[in-house]
TIKOL-595521 format. One record per residue: residue in three letters; x, y, z of N, C-alpha, C in turn. Coordinates in steps of 0.001 Angstrom, whole numbers, padded with zeros to 6 digits, always signed. Example, Ala and Ser with C-alpha at 12.3 -4.5 7.8 and 13.67 -1.06 7.14 Angstrom:
ala+013190-005690+007800+012300-004500+007800+013200-003300+007800 ser+012850-002250+007080+013670-001060+007140+012900+000030+007870 
***
This chain:
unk+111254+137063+083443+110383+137486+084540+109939+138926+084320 unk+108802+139266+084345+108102+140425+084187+107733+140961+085802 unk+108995+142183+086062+108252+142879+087190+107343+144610+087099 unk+106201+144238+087545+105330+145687+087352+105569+146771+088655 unk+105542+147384+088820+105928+148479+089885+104785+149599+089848 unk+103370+149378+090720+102736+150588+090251+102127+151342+091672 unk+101380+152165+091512+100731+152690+093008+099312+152829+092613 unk+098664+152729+093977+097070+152938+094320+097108+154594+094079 unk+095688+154592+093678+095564+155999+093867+095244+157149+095338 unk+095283+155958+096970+095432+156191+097914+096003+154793+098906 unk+096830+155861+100078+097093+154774+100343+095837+153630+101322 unk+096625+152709+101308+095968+151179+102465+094576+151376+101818 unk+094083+151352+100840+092960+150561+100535+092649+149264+101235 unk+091280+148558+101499+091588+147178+102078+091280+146355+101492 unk+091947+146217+100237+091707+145440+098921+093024+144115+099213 unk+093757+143710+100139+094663+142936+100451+093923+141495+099900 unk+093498+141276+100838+092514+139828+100358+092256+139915+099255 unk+091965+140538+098143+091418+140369+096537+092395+140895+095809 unk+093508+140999+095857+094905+141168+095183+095059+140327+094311 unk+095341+139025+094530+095507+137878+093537+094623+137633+092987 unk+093255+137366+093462+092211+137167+092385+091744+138378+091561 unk+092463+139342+091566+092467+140753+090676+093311+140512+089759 unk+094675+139734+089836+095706+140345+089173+095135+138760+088746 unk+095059+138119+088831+094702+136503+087886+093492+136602+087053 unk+092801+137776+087028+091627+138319+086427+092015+138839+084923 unk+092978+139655+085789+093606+140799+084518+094644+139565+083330 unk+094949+138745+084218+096109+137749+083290+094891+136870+082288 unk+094044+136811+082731+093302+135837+082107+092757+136542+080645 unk+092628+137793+081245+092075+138693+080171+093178+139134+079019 unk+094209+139226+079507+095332+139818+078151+095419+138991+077720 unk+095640+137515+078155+096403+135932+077558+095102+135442+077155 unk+095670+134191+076254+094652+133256+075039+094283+132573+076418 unk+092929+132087+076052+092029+131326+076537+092676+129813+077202 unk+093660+129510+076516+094194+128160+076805+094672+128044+078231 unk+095488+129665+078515+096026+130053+079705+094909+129746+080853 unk+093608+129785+080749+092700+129688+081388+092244+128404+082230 unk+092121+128040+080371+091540+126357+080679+092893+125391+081498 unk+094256+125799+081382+095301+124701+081907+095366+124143+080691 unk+096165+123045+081343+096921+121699+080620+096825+120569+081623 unk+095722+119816+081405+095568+118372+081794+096067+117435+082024 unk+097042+117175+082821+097439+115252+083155+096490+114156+083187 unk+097005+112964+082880+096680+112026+082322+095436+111492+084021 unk+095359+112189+085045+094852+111666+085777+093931+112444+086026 unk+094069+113504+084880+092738+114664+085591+092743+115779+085603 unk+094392+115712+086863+094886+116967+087416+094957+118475+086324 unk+094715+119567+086466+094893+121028+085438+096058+121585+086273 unk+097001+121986+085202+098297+123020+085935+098041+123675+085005 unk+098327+124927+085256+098365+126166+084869+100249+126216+084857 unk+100873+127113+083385+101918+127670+082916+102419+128689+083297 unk+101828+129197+084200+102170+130636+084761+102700+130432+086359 unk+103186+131886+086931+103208+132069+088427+103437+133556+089181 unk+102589+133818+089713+103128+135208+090254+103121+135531+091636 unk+103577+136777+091982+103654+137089+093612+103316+138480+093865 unk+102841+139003+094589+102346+140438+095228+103045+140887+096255 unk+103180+141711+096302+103334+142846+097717+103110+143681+097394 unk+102104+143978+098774+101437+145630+098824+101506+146017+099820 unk+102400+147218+099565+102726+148184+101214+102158+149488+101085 unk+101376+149994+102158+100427+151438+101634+100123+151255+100840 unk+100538+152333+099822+099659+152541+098679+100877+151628+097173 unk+101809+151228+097301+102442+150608+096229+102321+148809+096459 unk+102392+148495+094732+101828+147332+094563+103243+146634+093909 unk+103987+146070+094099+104849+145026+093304+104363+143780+092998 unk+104752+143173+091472+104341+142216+091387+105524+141668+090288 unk+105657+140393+091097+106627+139107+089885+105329+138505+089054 unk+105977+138320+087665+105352+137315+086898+106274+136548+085855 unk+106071+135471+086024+106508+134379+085155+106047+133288+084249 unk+106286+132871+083446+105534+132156+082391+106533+130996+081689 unk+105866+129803+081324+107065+129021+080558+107172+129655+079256 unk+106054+129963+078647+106060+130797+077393+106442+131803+078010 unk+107562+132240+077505+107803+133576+077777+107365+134626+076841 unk+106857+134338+076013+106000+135527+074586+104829+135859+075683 unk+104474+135259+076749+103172+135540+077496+103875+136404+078253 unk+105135+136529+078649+105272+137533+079537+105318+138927+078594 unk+105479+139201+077819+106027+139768+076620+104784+140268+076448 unk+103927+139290+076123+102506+139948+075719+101721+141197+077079 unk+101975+139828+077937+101397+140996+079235+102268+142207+079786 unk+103217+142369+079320+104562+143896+079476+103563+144589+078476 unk+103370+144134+077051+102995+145212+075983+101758+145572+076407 unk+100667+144879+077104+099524+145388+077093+099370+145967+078369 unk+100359+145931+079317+100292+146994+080267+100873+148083+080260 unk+101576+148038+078996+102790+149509+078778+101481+150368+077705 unk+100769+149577+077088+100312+150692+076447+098974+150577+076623 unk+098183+150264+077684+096974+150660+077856+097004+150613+079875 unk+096229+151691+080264+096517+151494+081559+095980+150388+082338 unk+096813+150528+083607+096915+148958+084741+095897+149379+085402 unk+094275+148311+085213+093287+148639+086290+093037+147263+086498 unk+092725+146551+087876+092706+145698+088269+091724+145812+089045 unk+090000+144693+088402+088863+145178+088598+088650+147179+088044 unk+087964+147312+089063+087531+148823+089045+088782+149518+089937 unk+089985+149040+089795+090508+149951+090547+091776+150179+089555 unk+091839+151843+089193+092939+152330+088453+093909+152403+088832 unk+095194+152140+088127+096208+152311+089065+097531+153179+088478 unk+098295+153858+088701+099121+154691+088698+100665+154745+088793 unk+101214+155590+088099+102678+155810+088025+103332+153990+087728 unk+102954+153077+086830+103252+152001+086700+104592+151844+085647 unk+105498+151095+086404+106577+150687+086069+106748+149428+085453 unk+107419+149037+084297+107578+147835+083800+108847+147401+083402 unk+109436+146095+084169+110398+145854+083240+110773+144102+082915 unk+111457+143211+082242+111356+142869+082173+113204+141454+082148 unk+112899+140842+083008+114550+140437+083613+114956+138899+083499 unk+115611+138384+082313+115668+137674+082225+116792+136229+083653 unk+115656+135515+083923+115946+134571+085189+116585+133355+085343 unk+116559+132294+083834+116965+131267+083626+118411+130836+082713 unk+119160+131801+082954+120390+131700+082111+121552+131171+083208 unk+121102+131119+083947+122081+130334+084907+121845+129173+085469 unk+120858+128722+085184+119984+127382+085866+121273+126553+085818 unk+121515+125744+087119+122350+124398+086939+121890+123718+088181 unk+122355+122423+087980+121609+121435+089607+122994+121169+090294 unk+122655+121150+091389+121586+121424+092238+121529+123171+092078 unk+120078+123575+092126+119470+124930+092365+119303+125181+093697 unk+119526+126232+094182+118831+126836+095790+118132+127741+095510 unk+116517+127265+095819+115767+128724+095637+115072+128237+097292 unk+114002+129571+096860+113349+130321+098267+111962+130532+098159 unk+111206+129984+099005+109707+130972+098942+108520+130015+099352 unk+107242+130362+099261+106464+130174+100198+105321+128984+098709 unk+106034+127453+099566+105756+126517+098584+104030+125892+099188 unk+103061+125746+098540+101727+125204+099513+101190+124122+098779 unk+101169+123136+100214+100446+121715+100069+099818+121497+100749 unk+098554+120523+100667+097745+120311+101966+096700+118836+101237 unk+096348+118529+102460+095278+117111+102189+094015+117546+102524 unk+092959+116979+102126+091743+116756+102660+091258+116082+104304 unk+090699+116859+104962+090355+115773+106444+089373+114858+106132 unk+089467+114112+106075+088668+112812+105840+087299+112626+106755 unk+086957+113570+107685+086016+113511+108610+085307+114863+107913 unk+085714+116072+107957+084795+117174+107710+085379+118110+105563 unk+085982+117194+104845+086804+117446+103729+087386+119146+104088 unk+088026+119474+104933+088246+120456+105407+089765+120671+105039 unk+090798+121390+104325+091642+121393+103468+093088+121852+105326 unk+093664+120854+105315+094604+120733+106035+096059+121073+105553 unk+096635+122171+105686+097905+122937+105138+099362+121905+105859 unk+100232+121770+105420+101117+120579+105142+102465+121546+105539 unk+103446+121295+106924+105084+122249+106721+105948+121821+106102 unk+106539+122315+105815+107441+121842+104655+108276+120246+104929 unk+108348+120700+106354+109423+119380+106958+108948+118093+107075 unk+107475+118188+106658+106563+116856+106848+107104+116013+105436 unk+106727+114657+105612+107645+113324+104994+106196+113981+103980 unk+105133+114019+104535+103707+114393+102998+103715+115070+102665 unk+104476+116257+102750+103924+117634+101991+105638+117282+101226 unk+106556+116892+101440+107883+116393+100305+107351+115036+099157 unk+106127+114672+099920+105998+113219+098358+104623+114022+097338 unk+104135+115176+098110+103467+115342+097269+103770+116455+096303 unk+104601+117490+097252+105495+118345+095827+105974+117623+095059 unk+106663+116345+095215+107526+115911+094129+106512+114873+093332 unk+105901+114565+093373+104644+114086+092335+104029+114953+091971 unk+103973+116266+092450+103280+117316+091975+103634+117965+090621 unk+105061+117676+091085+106194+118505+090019+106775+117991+088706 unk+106673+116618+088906+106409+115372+088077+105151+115660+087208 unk+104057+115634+087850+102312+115872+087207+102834+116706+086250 unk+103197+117964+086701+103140+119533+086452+104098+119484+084996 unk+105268+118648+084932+105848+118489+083863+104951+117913+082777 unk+105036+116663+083285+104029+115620+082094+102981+116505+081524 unk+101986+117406+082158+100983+117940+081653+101265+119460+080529 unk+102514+119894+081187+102686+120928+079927+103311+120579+079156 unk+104451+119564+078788+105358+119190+077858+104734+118394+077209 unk+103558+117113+077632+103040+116399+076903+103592+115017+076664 unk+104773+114805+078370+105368+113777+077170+106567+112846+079020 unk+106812+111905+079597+106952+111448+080684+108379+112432+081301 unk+108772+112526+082242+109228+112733+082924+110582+112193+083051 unk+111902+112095+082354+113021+110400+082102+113781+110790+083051 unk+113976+111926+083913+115513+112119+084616+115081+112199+086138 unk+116191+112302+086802+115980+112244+088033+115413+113268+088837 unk+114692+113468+089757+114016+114529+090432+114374+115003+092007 unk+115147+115217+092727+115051+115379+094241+114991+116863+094596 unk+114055+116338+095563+113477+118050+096101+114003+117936+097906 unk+114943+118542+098132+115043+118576+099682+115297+119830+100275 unk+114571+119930+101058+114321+121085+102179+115703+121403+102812 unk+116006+122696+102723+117550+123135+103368+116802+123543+105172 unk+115890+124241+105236+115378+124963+106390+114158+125777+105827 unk+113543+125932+107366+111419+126369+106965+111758+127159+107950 unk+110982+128461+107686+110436+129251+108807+109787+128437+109801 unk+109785+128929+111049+108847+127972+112047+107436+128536+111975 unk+107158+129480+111506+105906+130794+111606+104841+130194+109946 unk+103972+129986+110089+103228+130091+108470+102417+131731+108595 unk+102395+131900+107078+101824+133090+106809+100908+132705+105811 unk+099309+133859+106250+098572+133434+105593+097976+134377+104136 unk+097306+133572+103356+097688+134145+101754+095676+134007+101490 unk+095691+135423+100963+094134+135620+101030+093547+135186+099225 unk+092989+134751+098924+092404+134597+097220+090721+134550+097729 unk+090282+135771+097338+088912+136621+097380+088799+135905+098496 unk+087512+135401+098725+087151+135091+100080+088081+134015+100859 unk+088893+132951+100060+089604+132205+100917+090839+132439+101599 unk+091331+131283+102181+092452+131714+103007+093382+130565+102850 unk+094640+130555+102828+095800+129719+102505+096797+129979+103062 unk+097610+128697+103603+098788+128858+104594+099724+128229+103669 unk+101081+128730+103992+102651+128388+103504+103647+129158+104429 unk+104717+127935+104489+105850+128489+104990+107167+128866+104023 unk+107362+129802+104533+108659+130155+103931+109955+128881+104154 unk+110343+128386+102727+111052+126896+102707+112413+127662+101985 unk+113762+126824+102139+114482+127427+100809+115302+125699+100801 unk+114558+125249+099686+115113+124095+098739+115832+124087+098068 unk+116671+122735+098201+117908+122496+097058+117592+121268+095786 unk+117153+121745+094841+116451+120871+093740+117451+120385+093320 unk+117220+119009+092586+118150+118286+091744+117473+117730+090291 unk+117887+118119+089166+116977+117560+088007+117220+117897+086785 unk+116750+117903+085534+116953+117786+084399+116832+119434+084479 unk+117981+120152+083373+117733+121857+082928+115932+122500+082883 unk+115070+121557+081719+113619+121673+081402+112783+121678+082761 unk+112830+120813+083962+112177+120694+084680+112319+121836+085695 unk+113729+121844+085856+114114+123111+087186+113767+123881+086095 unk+114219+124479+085028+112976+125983+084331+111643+125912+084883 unk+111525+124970+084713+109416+124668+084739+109227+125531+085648 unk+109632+124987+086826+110117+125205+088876+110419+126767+089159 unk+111000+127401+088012+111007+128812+088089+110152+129710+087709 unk+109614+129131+085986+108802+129521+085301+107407+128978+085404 unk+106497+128411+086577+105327+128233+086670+105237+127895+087969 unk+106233+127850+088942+106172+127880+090499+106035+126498+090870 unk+105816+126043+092353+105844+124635+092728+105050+125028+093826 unk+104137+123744+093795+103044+123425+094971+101675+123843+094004 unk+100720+123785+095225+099521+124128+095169+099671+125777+094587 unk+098192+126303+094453+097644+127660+094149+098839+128442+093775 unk+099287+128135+092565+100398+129042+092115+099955+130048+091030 unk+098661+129993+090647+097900+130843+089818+097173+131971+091291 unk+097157+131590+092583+096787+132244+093322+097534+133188+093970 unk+098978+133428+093472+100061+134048+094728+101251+133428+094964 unk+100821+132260+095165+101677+131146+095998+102546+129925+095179 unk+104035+129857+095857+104684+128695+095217+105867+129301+093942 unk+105692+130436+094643+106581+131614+093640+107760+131372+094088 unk+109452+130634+093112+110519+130594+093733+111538+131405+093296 unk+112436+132031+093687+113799+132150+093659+114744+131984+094409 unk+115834+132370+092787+117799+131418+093316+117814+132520+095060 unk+118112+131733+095625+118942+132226+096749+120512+131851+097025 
***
């Protein structure tokens, strides 16, 4: 896991809403093209190998990043250690890097934490309907999700067992800005059950929806 630690050059800019689609800008740009395009399932679906998370308070910016390739995290440490962190037109300062290895303890069942996002289409206005964790649909579609999400980067079926169950959800959703849109998730903390490769995946490229956006970022709790 690659964490960056840097500051604005003032504070509360109101750059909140375009955070993630800044910092998924900058990833696209250090990493090979492939990172871009995804990895395809057999039904269509594109997952992306990556996952990250933001917080910005005043003027300081933290950010997690994770990768199944981990040479991608590696790559993006070197090219932010030696050329400076600007995200869009905005320079940024006193930046910290380090880099912490996360998966040496993996065993099942896992307990991690964090703000997992699913949602359906409304069938009357295709208007994107956000899913709580505790719903029987937003649990069949993470876990086909997570299933997809394997098959498409490994290249190859899915043989072991999978259970994803909800320990407890915030009752509150919080909402998650990517440039002009808007996205809801609740804070969930799940107890996974599954093969070593898959729970990595689950750490190293996040679970749910828009995990190239912010969201679906987990850790051990």
């Amino acid at each position: 896991m690659l964490i960056i630690k840097t500051k604005l050059p003032t504070k509360n800019l109101p750059i909140r809403k375009v955070l993630s689609k800044l910092f998924q800008s900058y990833i696209y740009t250090v990493l090979d093209d492939k990172e871009h395009d995804g990895y395809k399932h057999a039904n269509g679906k594109v997952f992306k190998s990556m996952n990250f998370k933001i917080a910005y308070v005043e003027n300081e910016i933290h950010i997690k990043f994770v990768a199944l390739n981990q040479a991608d995290e590696k790559q993006l440490a070197e090219h932010t250690l030696f050329n400076e962190l600007k995200l869009g037109e905005i320079q940024l300062t006193q930046t910290n890097i380090s880099i912490v290895e996360r998966n040496s303890k993996i065993k099942s069942p896992m307990r991690v934490g964090g703000f997992v996002c699913a949602n359906i289409k409304d069938g009357k206005s295709s208007k994107k309907i956000y899913l709580e964790p505790k719903s029987a649909k937003f649990q069949e579609i993470i876990h086909n999700n997570t299933i997809q999400k394997y098959e498409a980067l490994f290249g190859k079926p899915y043989q072991g067992d999978l259970k994803i169950k909800l320990v407890n959800q915030k009752p509150r959703e919080r909402i998650f800005h990517y440039s002009k849109g808007v996205m809801k998730a609740w804070y969930g903390v799940y107890e996974i059950e599954g093969d070593e490769d898959i729970l990595a995946m689950i750490l190293d490229t996040g679970m749910g929806a828009n995990c190239m956006k912010g969201l679906g970022f987990l850790e051990l709790v």
